[in-house]
C-alpha positions as a Python dict, from the first residue, in 0.01 Angstrom:
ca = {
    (1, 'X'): (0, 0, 0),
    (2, 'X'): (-273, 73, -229),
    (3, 'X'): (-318, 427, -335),
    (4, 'X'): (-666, 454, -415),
    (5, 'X'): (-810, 404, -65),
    (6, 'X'): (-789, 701, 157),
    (7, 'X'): (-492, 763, 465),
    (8, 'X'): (-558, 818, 785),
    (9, 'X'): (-263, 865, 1023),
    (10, 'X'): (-264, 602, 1317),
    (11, 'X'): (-354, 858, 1599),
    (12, 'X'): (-706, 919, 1445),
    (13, 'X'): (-779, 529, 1500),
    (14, 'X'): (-528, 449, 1785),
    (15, 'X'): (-542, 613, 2136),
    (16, 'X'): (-306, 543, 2400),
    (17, 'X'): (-420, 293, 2671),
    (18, 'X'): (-365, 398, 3043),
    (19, 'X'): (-505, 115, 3281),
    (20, 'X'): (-261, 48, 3482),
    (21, 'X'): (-285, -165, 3827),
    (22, 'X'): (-68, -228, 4160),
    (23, 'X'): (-15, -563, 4162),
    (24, 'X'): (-139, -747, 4410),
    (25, 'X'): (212, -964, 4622),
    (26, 'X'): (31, -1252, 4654),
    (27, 'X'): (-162, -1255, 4352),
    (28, 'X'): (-40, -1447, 4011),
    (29, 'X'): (30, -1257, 3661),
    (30, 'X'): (62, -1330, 3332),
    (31, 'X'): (314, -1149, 3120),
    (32, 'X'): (290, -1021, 2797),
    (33, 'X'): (587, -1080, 2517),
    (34, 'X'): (551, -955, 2162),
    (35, 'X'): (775, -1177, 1854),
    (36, 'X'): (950, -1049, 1591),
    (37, 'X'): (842, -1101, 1244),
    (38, 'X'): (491, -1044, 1266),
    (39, 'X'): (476, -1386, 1502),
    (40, 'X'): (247, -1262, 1706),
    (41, 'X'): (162, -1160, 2070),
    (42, 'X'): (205, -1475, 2318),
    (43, 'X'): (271, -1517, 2701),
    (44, 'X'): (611, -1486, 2838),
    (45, 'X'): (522, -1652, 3149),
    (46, 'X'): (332, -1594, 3511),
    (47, 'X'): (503, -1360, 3802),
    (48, 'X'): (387, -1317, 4122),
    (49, 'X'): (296, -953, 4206),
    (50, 'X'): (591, -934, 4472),
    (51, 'X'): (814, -974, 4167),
    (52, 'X'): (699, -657, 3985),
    (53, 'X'): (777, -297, 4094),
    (54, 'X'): (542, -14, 4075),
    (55, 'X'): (238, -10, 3868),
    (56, 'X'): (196, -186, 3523),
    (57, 'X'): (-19, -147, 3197),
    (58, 'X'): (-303, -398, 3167),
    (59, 'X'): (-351, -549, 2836),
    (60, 'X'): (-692, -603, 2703),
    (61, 'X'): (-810, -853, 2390),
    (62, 'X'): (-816, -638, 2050),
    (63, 'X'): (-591, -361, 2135),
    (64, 'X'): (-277, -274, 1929),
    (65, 'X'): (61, -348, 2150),
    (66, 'X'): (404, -303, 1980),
    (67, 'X'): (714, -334, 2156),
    (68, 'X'): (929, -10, 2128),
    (69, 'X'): (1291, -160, 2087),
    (70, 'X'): (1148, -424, 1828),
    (71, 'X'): (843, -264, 1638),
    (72, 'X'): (1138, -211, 1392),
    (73, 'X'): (1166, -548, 1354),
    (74, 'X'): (792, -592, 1322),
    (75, 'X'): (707, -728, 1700),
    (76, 'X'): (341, -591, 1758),
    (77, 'X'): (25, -719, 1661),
    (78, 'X'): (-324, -749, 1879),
    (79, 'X'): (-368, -903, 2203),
    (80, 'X'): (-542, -1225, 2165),
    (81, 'X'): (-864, -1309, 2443),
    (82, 'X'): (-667, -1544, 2566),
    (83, 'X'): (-426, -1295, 2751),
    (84, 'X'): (-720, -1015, 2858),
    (85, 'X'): (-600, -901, 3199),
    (86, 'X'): (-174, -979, 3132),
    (87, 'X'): (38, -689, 3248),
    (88, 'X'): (336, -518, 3005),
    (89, 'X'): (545, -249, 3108),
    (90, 'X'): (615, 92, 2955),
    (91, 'X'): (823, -84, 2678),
    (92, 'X'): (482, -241, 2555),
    (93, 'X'): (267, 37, 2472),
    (94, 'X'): (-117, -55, 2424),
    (95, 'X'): (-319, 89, 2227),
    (96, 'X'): (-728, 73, 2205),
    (97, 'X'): (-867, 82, 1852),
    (98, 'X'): (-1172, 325, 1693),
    (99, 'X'): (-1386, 53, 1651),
    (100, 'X'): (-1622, 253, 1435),
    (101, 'X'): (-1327, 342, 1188),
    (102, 'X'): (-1107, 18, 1162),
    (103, 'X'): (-1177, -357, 1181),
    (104, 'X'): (-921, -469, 1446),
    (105, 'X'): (-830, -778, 1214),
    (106, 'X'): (-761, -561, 935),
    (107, 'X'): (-509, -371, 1142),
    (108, 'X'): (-355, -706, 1312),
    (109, 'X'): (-286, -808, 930),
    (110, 'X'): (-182, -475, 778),
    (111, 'X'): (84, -424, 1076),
    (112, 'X'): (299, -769, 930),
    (113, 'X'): (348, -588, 609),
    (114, 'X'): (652, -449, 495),
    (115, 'X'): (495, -136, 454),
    (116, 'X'): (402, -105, 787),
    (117, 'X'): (701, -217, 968),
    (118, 'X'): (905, 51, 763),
    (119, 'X'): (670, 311, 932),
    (120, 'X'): (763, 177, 1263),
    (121, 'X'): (1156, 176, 1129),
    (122, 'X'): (1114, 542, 1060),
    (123, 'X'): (955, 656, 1354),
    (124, 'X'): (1209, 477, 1598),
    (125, 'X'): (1525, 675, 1660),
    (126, 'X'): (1830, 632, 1918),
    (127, 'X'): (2193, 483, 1965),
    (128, 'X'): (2291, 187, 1863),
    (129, 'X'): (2138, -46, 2120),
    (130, 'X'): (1939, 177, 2259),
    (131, 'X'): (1667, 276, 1933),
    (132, 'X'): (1319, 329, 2048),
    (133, 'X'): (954, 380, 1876),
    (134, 'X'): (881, 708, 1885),
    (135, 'X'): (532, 748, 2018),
    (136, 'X'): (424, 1018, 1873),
    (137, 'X'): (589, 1032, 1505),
    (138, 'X'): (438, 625, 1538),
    (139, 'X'): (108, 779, 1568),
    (140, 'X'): (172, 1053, 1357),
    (141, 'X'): (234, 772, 1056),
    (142, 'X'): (-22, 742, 799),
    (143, 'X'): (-206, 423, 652),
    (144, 'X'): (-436, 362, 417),
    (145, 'X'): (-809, 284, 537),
    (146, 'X'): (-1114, 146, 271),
    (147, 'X'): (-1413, 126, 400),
    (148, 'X'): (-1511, -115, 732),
    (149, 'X'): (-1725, -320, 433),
    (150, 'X'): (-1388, -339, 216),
    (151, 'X'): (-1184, -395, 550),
    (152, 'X'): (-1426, -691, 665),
    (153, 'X'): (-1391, -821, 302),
    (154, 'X'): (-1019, -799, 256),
    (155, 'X'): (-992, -980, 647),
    (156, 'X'): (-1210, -1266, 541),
    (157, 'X'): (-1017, -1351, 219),
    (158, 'X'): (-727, -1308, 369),
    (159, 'X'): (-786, -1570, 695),
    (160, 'X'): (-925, -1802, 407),
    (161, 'X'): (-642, -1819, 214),
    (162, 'X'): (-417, -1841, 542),
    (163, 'X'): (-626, -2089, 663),
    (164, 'X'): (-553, -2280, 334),
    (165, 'X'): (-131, -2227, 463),
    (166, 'X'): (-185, -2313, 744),
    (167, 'X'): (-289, -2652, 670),
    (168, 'X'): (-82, -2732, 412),
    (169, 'X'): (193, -2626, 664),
    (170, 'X'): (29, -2879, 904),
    (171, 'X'): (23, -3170, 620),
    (172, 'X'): (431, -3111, 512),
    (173, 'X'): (481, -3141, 975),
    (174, 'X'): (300, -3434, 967),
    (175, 'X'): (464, -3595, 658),
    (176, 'X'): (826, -3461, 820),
    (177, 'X'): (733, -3677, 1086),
    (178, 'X'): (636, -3950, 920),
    (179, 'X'): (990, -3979, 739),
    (180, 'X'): (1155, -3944, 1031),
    (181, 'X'): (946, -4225, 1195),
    (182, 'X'): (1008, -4442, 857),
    (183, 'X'): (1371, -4433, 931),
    (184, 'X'): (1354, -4481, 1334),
    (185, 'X'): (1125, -4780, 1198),
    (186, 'X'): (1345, -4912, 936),
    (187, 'X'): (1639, -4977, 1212),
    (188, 'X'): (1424, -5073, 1488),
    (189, 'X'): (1293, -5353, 1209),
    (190, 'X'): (1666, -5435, 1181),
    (191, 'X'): (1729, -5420, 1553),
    (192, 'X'): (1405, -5656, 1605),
    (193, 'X'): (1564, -5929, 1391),
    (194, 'X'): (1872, -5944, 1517),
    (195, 'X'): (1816, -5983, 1853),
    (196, 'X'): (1724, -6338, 1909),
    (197, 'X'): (2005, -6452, 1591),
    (198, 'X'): (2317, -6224, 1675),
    (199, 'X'): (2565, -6176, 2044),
    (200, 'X'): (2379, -5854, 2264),
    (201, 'X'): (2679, -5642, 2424),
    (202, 'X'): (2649, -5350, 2559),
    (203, 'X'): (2763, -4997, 2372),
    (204, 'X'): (3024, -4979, 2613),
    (205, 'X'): (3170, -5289, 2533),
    (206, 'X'): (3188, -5252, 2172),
    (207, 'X'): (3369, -4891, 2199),
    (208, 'X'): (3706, -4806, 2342),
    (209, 'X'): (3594, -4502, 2482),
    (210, 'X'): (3241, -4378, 2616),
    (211, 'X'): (3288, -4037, 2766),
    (212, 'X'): (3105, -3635, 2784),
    (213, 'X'): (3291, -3313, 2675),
    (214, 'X'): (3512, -3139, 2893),
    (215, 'X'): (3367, -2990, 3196),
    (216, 'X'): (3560, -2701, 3197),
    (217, 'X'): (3363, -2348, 3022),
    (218, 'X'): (3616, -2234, 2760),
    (219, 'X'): (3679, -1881, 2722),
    (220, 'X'): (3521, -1858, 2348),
    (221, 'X'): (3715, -1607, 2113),
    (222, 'X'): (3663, -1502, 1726),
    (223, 'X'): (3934, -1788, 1542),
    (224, 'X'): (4030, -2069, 1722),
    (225, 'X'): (3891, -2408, 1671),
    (226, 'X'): (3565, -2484, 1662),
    (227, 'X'): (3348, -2553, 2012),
    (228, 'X'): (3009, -2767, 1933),
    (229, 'X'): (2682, -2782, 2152),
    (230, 'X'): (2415, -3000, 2168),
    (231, 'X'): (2221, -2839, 1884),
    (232, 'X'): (2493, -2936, 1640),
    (233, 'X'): (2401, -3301, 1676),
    (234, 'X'): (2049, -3303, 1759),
    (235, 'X'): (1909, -3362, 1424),
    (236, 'X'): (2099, -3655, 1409),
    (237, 'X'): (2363, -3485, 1123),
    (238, 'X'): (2680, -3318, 1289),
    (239, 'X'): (2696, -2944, 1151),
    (240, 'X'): (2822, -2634, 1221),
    (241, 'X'): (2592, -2378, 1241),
    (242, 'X'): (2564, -2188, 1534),
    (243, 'X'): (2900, -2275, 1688),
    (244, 'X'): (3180, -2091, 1841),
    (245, 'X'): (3585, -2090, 1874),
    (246, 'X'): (3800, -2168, 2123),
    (247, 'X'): (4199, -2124, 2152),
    (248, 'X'): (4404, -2389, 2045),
    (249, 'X'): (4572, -2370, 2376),
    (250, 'X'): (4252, -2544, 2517),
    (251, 'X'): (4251, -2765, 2235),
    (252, 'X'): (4566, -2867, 2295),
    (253, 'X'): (4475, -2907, 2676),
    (254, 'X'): (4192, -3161, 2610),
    (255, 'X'): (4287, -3548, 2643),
    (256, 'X'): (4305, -3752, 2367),
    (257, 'X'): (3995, -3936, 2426),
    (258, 'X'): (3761, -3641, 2381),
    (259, 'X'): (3921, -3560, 2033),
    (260, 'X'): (3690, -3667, 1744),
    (261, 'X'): (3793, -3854, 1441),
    (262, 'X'): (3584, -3925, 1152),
    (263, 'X'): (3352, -4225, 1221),
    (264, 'X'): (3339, -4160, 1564),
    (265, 'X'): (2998, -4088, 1756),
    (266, 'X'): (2840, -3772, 1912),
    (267, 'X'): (2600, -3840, 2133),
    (268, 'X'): (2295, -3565, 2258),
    (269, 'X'): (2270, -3674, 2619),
    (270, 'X'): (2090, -3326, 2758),
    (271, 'X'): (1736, -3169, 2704),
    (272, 'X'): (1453, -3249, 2459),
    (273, 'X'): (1664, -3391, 2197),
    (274, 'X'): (1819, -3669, 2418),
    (275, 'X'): (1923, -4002, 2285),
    (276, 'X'): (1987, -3892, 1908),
    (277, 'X'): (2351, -3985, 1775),
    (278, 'X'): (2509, -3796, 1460),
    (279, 'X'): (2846, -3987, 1296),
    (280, 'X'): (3147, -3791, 1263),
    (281, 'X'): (3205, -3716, 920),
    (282, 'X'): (3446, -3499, 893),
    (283, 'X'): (3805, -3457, 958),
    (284, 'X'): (3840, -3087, 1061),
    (285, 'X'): (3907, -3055, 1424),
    (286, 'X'): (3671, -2968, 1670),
    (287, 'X'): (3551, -3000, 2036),
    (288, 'X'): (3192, -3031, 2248),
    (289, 'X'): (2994, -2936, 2546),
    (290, 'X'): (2996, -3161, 2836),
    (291, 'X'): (2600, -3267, 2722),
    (292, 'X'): (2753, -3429, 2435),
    (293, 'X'): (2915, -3804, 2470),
    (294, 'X'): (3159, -3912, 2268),
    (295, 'X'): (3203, -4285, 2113),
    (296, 'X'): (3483, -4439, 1975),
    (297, 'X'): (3379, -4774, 1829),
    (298, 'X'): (3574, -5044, 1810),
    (299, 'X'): (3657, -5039, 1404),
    (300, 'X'): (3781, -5435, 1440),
    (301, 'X'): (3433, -5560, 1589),
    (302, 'X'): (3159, -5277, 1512),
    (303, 'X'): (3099, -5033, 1173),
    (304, 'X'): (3013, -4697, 1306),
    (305, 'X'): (2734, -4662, 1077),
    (306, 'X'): (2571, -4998, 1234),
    (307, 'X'): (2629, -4841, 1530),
    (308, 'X'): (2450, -4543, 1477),
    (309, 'X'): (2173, -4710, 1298),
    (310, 'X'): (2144, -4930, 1652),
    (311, 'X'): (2141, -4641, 1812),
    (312, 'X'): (1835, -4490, 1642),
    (313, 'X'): (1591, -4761, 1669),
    (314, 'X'): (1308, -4712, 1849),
    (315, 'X'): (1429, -4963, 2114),
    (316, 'X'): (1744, -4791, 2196),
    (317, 'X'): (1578, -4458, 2208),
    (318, 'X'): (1326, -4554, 2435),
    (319, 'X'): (1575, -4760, 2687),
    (320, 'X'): (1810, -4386, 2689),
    (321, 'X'): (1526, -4219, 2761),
    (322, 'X'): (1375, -4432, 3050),
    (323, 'X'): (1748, -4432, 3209),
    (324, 'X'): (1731, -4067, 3228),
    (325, 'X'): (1796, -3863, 3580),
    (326, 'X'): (1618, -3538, 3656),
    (327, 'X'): (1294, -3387, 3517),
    (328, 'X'): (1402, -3001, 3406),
    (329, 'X'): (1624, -3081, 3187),
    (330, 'X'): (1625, -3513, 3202),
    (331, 'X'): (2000, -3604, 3105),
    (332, 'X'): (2113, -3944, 3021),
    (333, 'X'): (2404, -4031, 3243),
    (334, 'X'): (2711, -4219, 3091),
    (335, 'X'): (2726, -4560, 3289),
    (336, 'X'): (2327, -4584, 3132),
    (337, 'X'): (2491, -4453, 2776),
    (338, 'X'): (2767, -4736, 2799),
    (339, 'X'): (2483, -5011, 2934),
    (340, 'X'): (2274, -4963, 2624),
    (341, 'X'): (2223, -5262, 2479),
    (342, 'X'): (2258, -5353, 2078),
    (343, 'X'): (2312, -5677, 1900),
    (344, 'X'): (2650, -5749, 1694),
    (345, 'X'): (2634, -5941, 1376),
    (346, 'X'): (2947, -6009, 1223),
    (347, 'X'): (3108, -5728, 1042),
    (348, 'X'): (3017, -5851, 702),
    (349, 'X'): (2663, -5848, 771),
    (350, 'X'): (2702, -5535, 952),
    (351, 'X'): (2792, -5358, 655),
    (352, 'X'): (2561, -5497, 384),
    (353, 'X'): (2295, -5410, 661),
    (354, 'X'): (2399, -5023, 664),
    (355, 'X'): (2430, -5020, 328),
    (356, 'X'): (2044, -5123, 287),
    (357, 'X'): (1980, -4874, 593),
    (358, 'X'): (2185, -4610, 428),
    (359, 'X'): (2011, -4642, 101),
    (360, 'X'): (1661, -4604, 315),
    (361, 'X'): (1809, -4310, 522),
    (362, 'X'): (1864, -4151, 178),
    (363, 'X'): (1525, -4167, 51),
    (364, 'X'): (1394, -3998, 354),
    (365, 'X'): (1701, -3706, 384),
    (366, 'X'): (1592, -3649, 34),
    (367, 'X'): (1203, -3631, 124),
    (368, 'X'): (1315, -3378, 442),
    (369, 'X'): (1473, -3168, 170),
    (370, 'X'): (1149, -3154, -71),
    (371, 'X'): (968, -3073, 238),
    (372, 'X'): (1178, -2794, 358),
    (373, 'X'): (1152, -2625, -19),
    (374, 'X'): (820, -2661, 43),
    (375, 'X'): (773, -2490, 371),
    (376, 'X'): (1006, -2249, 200),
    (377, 'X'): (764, -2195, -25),
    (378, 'X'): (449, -2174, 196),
    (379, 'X'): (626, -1932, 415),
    (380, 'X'): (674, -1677, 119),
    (381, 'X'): (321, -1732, 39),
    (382, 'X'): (166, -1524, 359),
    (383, 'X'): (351, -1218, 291),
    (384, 'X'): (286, -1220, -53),
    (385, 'X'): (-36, -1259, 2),
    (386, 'X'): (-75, -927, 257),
    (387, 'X'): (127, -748, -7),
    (388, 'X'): (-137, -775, -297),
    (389, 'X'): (-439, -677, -10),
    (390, 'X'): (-301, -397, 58),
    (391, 'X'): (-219, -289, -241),
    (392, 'X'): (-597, -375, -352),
    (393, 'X'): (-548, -645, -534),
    (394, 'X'): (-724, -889, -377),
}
């Protein structure tokens, strides 16, 4: 923070919002939640006032909200127009700003410094689990305040410049997506070209098994083997992050046909990420959620790698996705997974085919890491930006 402007502790610019309203039973709400991180204030969703109990805090654009179990963790920031009228509860104070003192913008940027959320840190206090912002040592925290002029210029260069992330974040999304679509392409070229030279069977004919995960829930425990969900295979590369454990007594229980081995396919047949496969590449031993299916290709007619190319042309995708059940959560079932349709070259050509695929695949894995340095990079840039402001350096 700099320290040539002059402090002002937050309750000389912040007072303590107390419209609060009875909601109506019949009447529709929207609900305030706050992210971590400096992410912003956003709707949690819509309640009807028979849902609520007693009265509740209405928020109104421009005012300071923080959340007091997270303001530690930087969750506060100013309520945008767009949720004028939401209701919070006590947990969510709101706070209305001295307009003729500081520039509401100024304070919606300052609170996503570091500085700022280690005022919050020190005025929250409690148990583990159970810290809280302290109201009044929150408001008894100091800042520093230039000038409205210097706070209106500061605001201005900073939105500029974040406009400037902003859409350079936008461009490295939209070229993300273009490498992904590249590679869907790339097979779907493959699968196009095929079709009217090369035998059509259906996946479940060219695998000796096509089945989910267990349907049992596993107790999950600290060591133990590992216990996947859908989010392991969803970006189309099996990892671990983000899985449990399980005992090896219900390892050991599962049949032999929902056992991976290396080369066999996992299958994301659940949710948003439906229809993308992710090859087995590994030997360590592991087991899945029931949203997952599980293919064992035939090794003497079909290379798992053609397979999963197949499997990720635009084609393929599109037939899972139109065989889908349900609309909450559309899941693929597994007669449709086993009817999907790809054509079978002989194995030879199979494999000089993934080998041209593979070599493609490669040139776009290696674009999706540039890009993610990149939006490593762009992400730093914001809070070193806000850093230098407030320090006067900008």
């Amino acid at each position: 923070m700099s320290t040539t402007w002059p402090t002002v502790k937050l309750g000389e610019v912040l007072r303590r919002s107390q419209e609060t309203i009875s909601p109506d039973a019949d009447a529709e709400y929207r609900e305030i939640t706050v992210r971590l991180w400096g992410k912003g204030v956003a709707e949690r969703g819509r309640v009807l006032g028979a849902q609520t109990s007693g009265r509740r805090f209405v928020a109104r654009a421009g005012q300071f909200i923080a959340s007091r179990i997270d303001a530690r963790n930087g969750a506060m920031g100013l309520v945008p127009q767009a949720l004028d009228g939401a209701l919070v509860t006590n947990d969510f104070p709101l706070f209305n700003l001295d307009g003729a003192r500081v520039e509401p913008a100024f304070l919606g940027w300052l609170c996503r410094t570091a500085g700022f959320v280690e005022l919050c840190l020190r005025a929250s206090e409690g148990t583990t689990n159970r810290v809280r912002l302290k109201e009044d040592r929150f408001l008894d925290g100091a800042i520093p305040l230039p000038p409205l002029a210097e706070q209106r210029r500061l605001v201005a260069r900073i939105e500029a410049v974040a406009a400037q992330i902003q859409e350079a974040r936008e461009l490295r999304r939209q070229a993300a997506e273009e490498a992904e679509a590249f590679g869907r392409s790339a097979a779907e070229t493959v699968f196009r070209e095929l079709q009217d030279g090369s035998e059509q069977r259906a996946l479940g004919d060219v695998c000796t098994t096509v089945t989910d995960g267990d349907h049992n829930t596993p107790q999950f425990s600290d060591e133990g083997v590992r216990f996947i969900f859908v989010g392991n295979v969803s970006s189309g590369r099996l990892h671990f992050d983000g899985s449990k454990r399980v005992s090896p007594e219900y390892f050991r229980s599962l049949k032999a046909h929902r056992l991976p081995e290396r080369g066999d396919i996992l299958y994301s047949a659940v949710g948003a990420t439906l229809g993308i496969p992710a090859v087995v590449n590994t030997d360590e031993p592991f087991c899945f959620q029931r949203h997952i299916a599980i293919l064992k290709p035939d090794r003497k007619r079909v290379d798992s790698r053609f397979v999963w190319h197949m499997l990720t042309s635009q084609t393929v995708f599109e037939k899972a996705w139109a065989s889908t059940t349900g609309s909450a959560q559309p899941t693929i079932p597994l007669r449709a997974i086993r009817g999907l349709p790809i054509p079978i070259p002989p194995l030879p050509q199979q494999r000089r085919i993934v080998a041209e695929l593979d070599a493609l695949q490669a040139e776009v894995d290696g674009l999706k890491a540039l890009q993610a340095e990149t939006a490593a990079d762009l992400d730093a840039l914001l809070p070193a930006l806000l850093d230098r402001a407030f320090k006067g350096e900008l």
